[in-house]
N, C-alpha and C positions, 0 to 999 in steps of 0.2 A: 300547162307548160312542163317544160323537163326538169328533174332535180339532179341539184347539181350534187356529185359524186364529191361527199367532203372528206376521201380517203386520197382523192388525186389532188386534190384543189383544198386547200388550205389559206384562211386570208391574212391579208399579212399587218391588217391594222381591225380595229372599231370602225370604221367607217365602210370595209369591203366588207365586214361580218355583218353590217346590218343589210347592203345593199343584197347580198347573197341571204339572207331570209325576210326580205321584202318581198324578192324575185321568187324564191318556193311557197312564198303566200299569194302567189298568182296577182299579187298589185301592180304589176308592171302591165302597160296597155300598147299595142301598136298602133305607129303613126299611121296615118291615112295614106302617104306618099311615100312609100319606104323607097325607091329609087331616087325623086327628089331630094330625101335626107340625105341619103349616100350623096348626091353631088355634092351636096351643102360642107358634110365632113370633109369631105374628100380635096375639097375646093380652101375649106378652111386651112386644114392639114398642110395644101401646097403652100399657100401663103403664108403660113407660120415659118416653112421649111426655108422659105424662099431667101435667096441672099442677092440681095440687088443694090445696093452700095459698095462701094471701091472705098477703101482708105489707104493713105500711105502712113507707113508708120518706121520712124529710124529707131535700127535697137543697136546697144556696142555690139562686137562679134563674138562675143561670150558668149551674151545671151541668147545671140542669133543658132549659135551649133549647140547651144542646151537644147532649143527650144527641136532643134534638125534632128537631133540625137533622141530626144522623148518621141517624137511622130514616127520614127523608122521605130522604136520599141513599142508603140503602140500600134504600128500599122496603118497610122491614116498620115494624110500628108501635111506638112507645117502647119499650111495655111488652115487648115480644118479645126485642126488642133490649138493654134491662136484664137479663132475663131470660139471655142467651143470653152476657154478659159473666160475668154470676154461676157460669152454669155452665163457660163455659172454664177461669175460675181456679180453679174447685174440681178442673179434671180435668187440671191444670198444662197446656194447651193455648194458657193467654193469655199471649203474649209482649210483654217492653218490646219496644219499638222499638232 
């Protein structure tokens, strides 16, 4: 297999440093179906992405043009942006300050 260049690629915990000299110790095997696996990820990956429930949700109008004002400074739209708060704090990712 290839060795991976640790002048470009540098990892960024214990856990990618070991996977990256597991992988130059040739231990890593290929699947038998590598386009079947691609579906697999691929297919996982939509369904992770997937946003298929509607909610309604009342905010005061403060927090509504806080929220209008962060998505136009970040570039994605309100709703993405609600969305994407919702899901940090469910995956304890969203930190106080």
């Amino acid at each position: 297999m290839n060795k991976i260049n640790k002048k470009a690629f540098k990892p960024i915990d214990q856990e990618e440093k070991d996977l990256m000299e597991s992988f130059e110790r040739d231990e890593w095997q290929p699947v038998k179906n590598i386009e079947q696996e691609k579906k697999k990820a691929m297919e996982a990956a939509r369904n992770t992405l997937k946003k298929d429930k509607r909610i309604n949700l009342r905010l005061s109008q403060k927090d509504y043009h806080q929220i209008q004002i962060k998505a136009i400074e970040e570039g994605i739209p309100y709703q993405t942006l609600i969305s994407s708060i919702v899901h940090k704090y469910l995956n304890g990712s969203l930190t106080p300050r």
